[in-house]
C-alpha positions in Angstrom: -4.2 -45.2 43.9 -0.9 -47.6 43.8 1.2 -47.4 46.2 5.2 -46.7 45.1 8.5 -47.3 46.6 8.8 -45.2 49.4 12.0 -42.6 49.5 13.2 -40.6 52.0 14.4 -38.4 49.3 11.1 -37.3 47.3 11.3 -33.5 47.3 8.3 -31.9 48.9 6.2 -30.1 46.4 7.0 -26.1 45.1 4.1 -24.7 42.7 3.7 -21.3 42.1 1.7 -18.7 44.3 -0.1 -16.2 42.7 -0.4 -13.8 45.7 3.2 -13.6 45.9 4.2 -14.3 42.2 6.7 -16.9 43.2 7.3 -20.9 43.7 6.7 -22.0 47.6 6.1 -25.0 49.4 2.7 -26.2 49.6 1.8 -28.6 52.1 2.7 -30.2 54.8 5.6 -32.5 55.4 3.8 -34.6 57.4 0.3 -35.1 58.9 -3.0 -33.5 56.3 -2.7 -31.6 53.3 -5.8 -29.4 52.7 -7.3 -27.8 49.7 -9.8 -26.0 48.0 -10.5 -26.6 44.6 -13.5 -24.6 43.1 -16.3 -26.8 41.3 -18.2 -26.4 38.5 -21.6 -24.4 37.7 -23.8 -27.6 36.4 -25.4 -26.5 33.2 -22.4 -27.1 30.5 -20.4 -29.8 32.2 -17.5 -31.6 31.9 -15.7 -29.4 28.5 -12.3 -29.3 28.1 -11.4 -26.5 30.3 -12.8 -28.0 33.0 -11.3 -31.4 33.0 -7.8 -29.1 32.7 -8.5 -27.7 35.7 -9.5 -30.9 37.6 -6.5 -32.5 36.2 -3.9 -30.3 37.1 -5.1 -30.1 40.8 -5.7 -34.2 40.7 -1.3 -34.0 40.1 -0.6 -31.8 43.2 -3.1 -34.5 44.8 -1.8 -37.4 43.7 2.0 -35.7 44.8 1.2 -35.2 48.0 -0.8 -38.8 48.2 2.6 -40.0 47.0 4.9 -38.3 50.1 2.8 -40.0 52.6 0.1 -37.4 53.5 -3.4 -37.9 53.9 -5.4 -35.2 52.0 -8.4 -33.0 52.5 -9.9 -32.3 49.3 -12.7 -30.1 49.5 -14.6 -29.4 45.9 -17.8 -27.4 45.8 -20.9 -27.3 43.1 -22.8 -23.8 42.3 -26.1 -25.7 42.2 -27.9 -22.7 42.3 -26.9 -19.3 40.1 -27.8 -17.3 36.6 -26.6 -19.3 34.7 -28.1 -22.5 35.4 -31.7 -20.9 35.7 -30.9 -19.3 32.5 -29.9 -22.2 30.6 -32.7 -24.5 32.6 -34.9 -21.7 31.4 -34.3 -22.0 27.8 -34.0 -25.6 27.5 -37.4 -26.2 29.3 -35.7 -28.0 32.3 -36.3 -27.1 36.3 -33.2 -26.1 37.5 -32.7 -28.7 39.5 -32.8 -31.5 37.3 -30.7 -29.9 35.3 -28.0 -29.4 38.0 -28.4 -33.3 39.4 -28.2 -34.5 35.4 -24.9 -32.1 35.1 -23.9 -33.7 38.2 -23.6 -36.9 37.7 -22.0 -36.5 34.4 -19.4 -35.0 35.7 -18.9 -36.8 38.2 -18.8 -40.0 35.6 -16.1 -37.8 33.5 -14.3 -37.7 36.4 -13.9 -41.0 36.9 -13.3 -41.8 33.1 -9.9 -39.7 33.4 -9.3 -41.3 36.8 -9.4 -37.7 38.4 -9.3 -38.8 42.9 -12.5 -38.0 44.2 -12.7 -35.0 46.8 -13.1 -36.2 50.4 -16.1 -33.7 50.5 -18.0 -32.5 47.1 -20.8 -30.1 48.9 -23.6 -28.5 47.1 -24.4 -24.5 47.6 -28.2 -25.8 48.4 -27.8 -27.7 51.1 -25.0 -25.3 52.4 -27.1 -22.5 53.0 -26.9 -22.8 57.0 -23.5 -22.2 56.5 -23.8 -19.4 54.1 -26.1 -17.7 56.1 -24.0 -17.9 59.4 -21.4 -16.6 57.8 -23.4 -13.6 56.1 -24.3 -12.8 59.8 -20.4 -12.7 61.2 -20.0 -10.8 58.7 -22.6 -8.5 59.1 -21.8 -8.4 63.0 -18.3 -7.0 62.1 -20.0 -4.6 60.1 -18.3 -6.2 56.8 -21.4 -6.5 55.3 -24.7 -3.8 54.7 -27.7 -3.3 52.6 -28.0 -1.5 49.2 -30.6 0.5 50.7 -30.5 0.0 54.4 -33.4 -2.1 55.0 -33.6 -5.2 56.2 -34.6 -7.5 53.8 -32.9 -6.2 51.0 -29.3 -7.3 49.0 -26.8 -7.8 51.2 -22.9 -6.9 49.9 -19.8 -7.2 51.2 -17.6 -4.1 52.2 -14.1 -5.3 50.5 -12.6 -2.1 52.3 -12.9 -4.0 55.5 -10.4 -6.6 54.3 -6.8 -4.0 54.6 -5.5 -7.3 52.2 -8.2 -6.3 49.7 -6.4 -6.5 46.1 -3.3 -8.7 47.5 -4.4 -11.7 45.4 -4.7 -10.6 42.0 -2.3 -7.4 41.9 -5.0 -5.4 40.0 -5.5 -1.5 39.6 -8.9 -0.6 40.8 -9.5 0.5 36.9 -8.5 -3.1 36.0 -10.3 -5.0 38.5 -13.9 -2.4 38.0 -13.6 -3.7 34.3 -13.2 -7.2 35.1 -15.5 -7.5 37.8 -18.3 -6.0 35.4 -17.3 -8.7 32.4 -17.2 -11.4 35.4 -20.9 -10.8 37.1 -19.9 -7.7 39.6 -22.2 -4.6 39.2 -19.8 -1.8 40.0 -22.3 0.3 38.9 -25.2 -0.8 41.0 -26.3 2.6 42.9 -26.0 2.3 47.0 -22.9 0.6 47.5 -20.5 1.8 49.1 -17.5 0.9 46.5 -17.2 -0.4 43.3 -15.7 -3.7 44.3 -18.5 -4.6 47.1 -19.5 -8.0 46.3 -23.5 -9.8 46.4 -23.5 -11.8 49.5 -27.0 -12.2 49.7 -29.8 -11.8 46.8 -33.0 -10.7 47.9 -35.9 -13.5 46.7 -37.1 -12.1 43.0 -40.2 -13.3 41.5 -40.1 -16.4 39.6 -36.7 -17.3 41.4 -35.6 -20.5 43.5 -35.1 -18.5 47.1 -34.7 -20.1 51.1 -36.0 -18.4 54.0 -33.1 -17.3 56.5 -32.9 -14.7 59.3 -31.3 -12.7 56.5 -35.1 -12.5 54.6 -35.8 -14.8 51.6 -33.4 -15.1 49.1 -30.0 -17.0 47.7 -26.4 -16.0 48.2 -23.9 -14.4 46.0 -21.2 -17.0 44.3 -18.1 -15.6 46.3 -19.7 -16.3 49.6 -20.8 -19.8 48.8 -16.9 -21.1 48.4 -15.8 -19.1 51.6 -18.6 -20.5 53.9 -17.5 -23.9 52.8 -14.0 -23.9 52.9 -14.2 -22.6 56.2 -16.5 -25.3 57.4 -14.8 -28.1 55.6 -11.3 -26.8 56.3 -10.9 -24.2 58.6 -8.6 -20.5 58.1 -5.3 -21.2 56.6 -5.7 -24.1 55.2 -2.9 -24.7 52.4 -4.1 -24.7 48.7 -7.0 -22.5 47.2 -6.9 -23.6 43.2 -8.9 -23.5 40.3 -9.0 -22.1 36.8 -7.1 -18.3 36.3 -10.3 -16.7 35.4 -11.1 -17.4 39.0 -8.1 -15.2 40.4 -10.6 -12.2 40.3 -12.9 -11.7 41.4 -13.9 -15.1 42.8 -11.4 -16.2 44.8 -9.9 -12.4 45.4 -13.6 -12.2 47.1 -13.6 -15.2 48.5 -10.1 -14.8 50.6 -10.9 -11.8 51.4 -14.6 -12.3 53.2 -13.0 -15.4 54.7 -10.2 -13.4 56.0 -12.5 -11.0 58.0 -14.5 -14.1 58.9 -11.0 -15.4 60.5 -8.7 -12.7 61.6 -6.0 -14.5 60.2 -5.0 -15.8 56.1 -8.0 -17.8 54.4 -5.3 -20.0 52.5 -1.3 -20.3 52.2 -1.1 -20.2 48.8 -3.3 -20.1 45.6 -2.8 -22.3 42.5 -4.9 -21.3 39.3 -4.2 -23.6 35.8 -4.0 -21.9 32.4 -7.5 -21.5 30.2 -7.8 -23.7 27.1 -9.1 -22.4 23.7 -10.0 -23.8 20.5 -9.2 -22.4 16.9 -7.4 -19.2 18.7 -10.8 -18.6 21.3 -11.4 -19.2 24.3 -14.0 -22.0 24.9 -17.2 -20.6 26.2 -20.8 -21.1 25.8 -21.5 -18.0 24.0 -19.0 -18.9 21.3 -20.2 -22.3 20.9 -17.0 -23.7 20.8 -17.1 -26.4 23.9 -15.1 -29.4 23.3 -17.1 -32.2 25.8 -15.2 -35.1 27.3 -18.6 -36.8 27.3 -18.4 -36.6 23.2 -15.4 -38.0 22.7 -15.9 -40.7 25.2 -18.8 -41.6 23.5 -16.8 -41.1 19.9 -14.4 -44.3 21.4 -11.7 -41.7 22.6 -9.4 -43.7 25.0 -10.1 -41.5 28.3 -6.4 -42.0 29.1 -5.1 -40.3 26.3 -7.8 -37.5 26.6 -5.8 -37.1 29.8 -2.3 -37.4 28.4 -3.6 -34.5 25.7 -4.1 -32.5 29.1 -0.8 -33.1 30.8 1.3 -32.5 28.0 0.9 -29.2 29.0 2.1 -27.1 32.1 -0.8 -26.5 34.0 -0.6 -23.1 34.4 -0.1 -22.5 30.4 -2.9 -21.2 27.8 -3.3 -23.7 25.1 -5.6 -24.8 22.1 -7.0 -27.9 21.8 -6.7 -29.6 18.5 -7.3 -32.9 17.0 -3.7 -33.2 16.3 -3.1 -33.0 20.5 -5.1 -35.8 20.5 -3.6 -38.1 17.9 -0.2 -37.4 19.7 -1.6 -38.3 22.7 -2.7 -41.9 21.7 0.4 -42.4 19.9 2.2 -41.6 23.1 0.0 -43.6 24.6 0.6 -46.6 22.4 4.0 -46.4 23.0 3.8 -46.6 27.0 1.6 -49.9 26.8 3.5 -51.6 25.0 6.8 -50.9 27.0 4.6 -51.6 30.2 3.9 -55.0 28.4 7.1 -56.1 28.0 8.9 -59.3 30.1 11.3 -56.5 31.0 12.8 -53.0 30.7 14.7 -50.6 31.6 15.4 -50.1 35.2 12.8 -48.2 36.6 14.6 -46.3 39.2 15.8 -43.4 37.4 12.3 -42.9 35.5 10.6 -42.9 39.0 12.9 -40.0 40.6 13.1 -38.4 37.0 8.2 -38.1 37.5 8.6 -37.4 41.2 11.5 -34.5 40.5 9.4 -32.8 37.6 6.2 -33.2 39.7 7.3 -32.1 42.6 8.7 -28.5 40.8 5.8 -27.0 40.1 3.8 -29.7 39.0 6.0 -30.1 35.9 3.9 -33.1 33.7 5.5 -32.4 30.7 8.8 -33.3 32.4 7.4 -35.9 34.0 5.7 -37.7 30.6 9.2 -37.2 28.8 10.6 -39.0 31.0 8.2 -41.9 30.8 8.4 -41.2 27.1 12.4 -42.3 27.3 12.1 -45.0 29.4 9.4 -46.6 27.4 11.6 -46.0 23.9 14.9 -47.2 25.0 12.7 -49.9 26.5 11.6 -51.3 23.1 14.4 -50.9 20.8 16.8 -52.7 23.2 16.8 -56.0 25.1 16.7 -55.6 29.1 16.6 -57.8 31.7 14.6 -55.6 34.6 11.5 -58.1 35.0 9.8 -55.8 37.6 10.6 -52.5 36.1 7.5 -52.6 33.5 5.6 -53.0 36.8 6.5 -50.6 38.8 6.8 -47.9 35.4 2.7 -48.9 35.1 2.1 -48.5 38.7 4.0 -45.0 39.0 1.9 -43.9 36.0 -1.3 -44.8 37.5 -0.4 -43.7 41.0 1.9 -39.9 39.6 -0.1 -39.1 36.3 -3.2 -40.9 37.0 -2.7 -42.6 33.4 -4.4 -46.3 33.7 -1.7 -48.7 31.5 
C-alpha cells in the first residue's frame, strides 16, 4: 500500500453500527485496529456479492492503514459445511478439493481487485481445537446442552443465557424464528430448549467428514466456528465485526452472543454489514442461477480495476444491481483517471486528497470519495496546470484510499 502525506488533521473513521443503529468511531486512534471480517463458504467463490463485501471492508482497512495504525485483520473460511458437501456431492468432487480449488481462486480474485490480505485467513478444519475448547466453556457455564441429554449427541447453544440475546439485529422472536429457519436454524427441531438455540456441535452422520473430540465425533455448527476464532485471533472486544447484511442474523447475532458468554464482557465494539447485490431485480444466489463471477470477467479481458470501481460507486451498505451498463461506466471512469494520472501535471492535489480522506472517513463514503477524484481528473485535462507532482500523489492516493491500481 503507498504511503500518503501524513496530516495531523485526517478525521478518524465514523461507519455505522448496526447494534445501535447509529454512526460511531471505530478504531483506535493510535496503536492496533482489530477486525473480524467473515469469509466465504468455498464451493461458489468469488461472485459479485462477495467481492462487495471484501471490498467495502478492504476501504475501512485501507482508512485506518492510512491514519497510521497497524491492523489486525482476521478472515475465516467454512471449509467444512452443507453446502460444500452438497455441491462436492453433486459435482463428483471430495470436499476437500473442492474447498482448496475455491480457495485459491479466491484468494487470486482477491488479489486481482487489489483487496489487503488478512493478517490471519484460518480454516474451520484446522480450528477445531479451538472450537472444541470453546464448546466446552460453554458447556461448563451451562450455555450449552444436548438435544437429548446424552453425551454424544448435538450440542446447541442456550441463546437465553446471553441477557444481550436479540441486541444485534433488533428482531421480534416471530421475525427472527422465520429467518433463522430460511437461514439453516431448525426452530423446529424437538428437544431444545428455545427456538433460537443454535448447532454448536453436530454429531458424526454416516457418510459425513467428522473429528474425534472430547465432545464425541462430529463437526461444529457455523456460528461457533467464527466465535472460537475471533476470540483466539483477537480477543473480547475487539473493534469491528463486518460482513454481508444477511449475516446480521443469525450468524453474527449467534456468534456475539456465544462469544459474549465465553467473555463476560462485549464480543465486538461495533458491527459493519455491506448491502447485498442483485442482478435483473434478484438477488444473486446459487439456486437462482444468476452468479455474476469475477473469475469470468477477468478471464473475458475485464480490467480488474474497473470491476472494482463498478463496486465502489456504491455505498457500501446500499442494495444494488449489477449491470453491464455499471461496468461500462466504470471503465470509462476509469479511462478518465489514467489519463489525468498521466499527465506532466495537474491540478493541485491537496484539496482532492482531504476531499477521499473526508468522504472515507464518514462512513466509508466511496462514492464521495470517486467524485472527487472524478473532478480533479476532469478539470485536470481540459485545462493547462503546472502541479508536476500532483498526478503522483492523485495515483498514489488511489492505490493507497480506493485500492484502484492507475
Amino acid at each position: 500500500m503507498p504511503s500518503l502525506p501524513q496530516s495531523s488533521t485526517v478525521p478518524r473513521l465514523q461507519a455505522f453500527d448496526t447494534a445501535t443503529q447509529q454512526l460511531v468511531q471505530v478504531g483506535p486512534d493510535t496503536g492496533t485496529a482489530s477486525i473480524y471480517v467473515c469469509g466465504i463458504t468455498p464451493y461458489d467463490a468469488t461472485h459479485i456479492g462477495h467481492a462487495n463485501t471484501y471490498v467495502a471492508f478492504d476501504l475501512l482497512h485501507r482508512v485506518w492503514r492510512g491514519r497510521g495504525l497497524e491492523v489486525n485483520y482476521v478472515q475465516n473460511v467454512t471449509d467444512i459445511d452443507d453446502p460444500l458437501l452438497e455441491r462436492a456431492a453433486d459435482i463428483g468432487i471430495e470436499w476437500a478439493e473442492l474447498a482448496e480449488q475455491q480457495i485459491q481462486l479466491f484468494r487470486e480474485d482477491m488479489a486481482a481487485l487489489n483487496v489487503l490480505p488478512p493478517q490471519h485467513y484460518v480454516g474451520a478444519v484446522e480450528s477445531m481445537p479451538l472450537i472444541v475448547d470453546l464448546i466446552e466453556d460453554l458447556r461448563r457455564r451451562q450455555a450449552v446442552y444436548s438435544v437429548d441429554d446424552s453425551e454424544f449427541e448435538d450440542l446447541y447453544f442456550a441463546q437465553g443465557s446471553d441477557p444481550d440475546f436479540g441486541s444485534l439485529a433488533h428482531l421480534s422472536e416471530e421475525q427472527a424464528i422465520a429467518i433463522f429457519a430460511e437461514r439453516g436454524g431448525d426452530p423446529d427441531r424437538g428437544g431444545k430448549k428455545a427456538p433460537l438455540d443454535c448447532l454448536v456441535w453436530l454429531h458424526a452422520r454416516a457418510g459425513e467428514p467428522s473429528w474425534e473430540s472430547v465432545l464425541g465425533a462430529g463437526r461444529p455448527g457455523w456460528h461457533t466456528e467464527c466465535t472460537a476464532i475471533a476470540l483466539d485471533r483477537l480477543g473480547p472486544g475487539f473493534d469491528v465485526q463486518a460482513g454481508g447484511s444477511d449475516l446480521i442474523f443469525p450468524h453474527h447475532e449467534m456468534s456475539a452472543a456465544q462469544g459474549r458468554v465465553a467473555a463476560d464482557q462485549p464480543f465486538a465494539q461495533a458491527y459493519l454489514h455491506s448491502g447485498m447485490v442483485g442482478l435483473d431485480g434478484e438477488k444473486m444466489s446459487k439456486s437462482k442461477g444468476n452468479l455474476v463471477f469475477v473469475s469470468r470477467l477477468l478471464a473475458s479481458e475485464v480490467d480488474p480495476m474497473a470491476i472494482r470501481l463498478a463496486l465502489l460507486a456504491h455505498h457500501y451498505r446500499d442494495d444494488w444491481d449489477w449491470t453491464d451498463e455499471l461496468l461500462v461506466s466504470a471503465q470509462s471512469r476509469l479511462s478518465l483517471w489514467r489519463e489525468a494520472v498521466r499527465l506532466d501535471a495537474g491540478l493541485n492535489a491537496d484539496e482532492v486528497l482531504v476531499q477521499m480522506r473526508g468522504a472515507l472517513a464518514d462512513d466509508l463514503d466511496a462514492p464521495a470519495a470517486l467524485a472527487a477524484v472524478d473532478a480533479w481528473a476532469g478539470a485536470s485535462v481540459a485545462i493547462d496546470s503546472d502541479d508536476t507532482e500532483a498526478p503522483a500523489v492523485v495515483a498514489r492516493a488511489c492505490d493507497a484510499l480506493l485500492g484502484v491500481m492507475l
